[in-house]
C-alpha angles and dihedrals in degrees: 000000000000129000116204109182112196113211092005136123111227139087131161095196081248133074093330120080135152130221131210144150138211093260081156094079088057094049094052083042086058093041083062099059086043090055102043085040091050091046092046093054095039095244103112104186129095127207123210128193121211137187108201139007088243131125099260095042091046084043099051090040086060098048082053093050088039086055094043095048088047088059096030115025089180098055131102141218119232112178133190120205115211100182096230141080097224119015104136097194089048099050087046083057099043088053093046096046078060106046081048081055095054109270121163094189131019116201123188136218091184123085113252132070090239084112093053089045092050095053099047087053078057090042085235123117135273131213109200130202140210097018142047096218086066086103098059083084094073108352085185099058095031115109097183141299118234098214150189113255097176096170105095091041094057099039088054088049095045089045090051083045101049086043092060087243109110132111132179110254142144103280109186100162119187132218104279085065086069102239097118128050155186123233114232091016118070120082110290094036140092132211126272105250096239099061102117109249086228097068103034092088101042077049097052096051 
């Protein structure tokens, strides 16, 4: 039997292994569109939402404030831990604690849409996670989504697996292998209308 621990630490070089990716260089990717869409509007402040005080939450909240910094020097980070993983109501209140604060956009490191709603409802601007249909909840106030795309990953594993050639290391693949994206801008997919002009190309690149 194989153990494949996504988002872990562990590994023996045997039958446990663990799988990651450099989410981190779409969310610095995201923290640029907050900030170029926070300088464009004159609010320059940025909300995040995180679930919980660990490595990979504090590391993906940073790459968020590094973009953002790189688009509006002058902006700041406010962030707004909510303590789950998943709590919908409580991800729609933190978003909207920031957008009363002054947020221009909200981004959020939890799982539902609650925070892009909540910021269309504010006629602000929302940032999603984990999935590139998060903007489906308001298309007119949604910036963009970074997001998990595990499919070549795991068929390279089974295929090693069923190969009789895997062995558990450490995989942190980054995003040139694929497994984390950008809504709007990955092949197929076009640009949310309220990405500022200015910043598309720097993104892109």
């Amino acid at each position: 039997v194989r153990f494949l621990h996504v988002s872990g630490f562990k590994s023996n070089g045997k039958n446990f292994g663990n799988l990651m990716g450099a989410m981190e260089s779409m969310k610095f990717l995201a923290g640029m569109v907050a900030g170029a869409r926070a300088l464009e509007d004159g609010r320059l402040k940025v909300g995040y939402i995180a679930p919980f005080p660990i490595a990979e939450v504090v590391r993906l909240a940073n790459a968020v404030a590094l973009g953002m910094r790189t688009t509006c020097p002058e902006c700041v980070m406010e962030i707004r831990w909510i303590n789950s993983w998943f709590d919908p109501p409580r991800e729609k209140e933190a978003a909207e604690s920031l957008l009363q604060a002054g947020a221009d956009v909200v981004v959020t490191g939890a799982d539902t849409p609650g925070p892009i709603v909540a910021a269309g409802q504010a006629a602000r601007w929302g940032i999603g996670y984990d999935s590139r249909n998060s903007c489906k909840a308001d298309p007119a106030h949604c910036l963009t989504a970074p997001y998990w795309n595990w499919t070549p990953a795991y068929e390279a594993i089974a295929k090693e697996v069923r190969d009789g050639r895997w062995k558990g290391g450490n995989a942190y693949l980054d995003a040139d292998s694929g497994i984390v994206g950008l809504f709007g801008f990955m092949e197929g997919e076009s640009v949310p209308a309220g990405v500022p002009a200015s910043v598309v190309p720097a993104v892109r690149e």
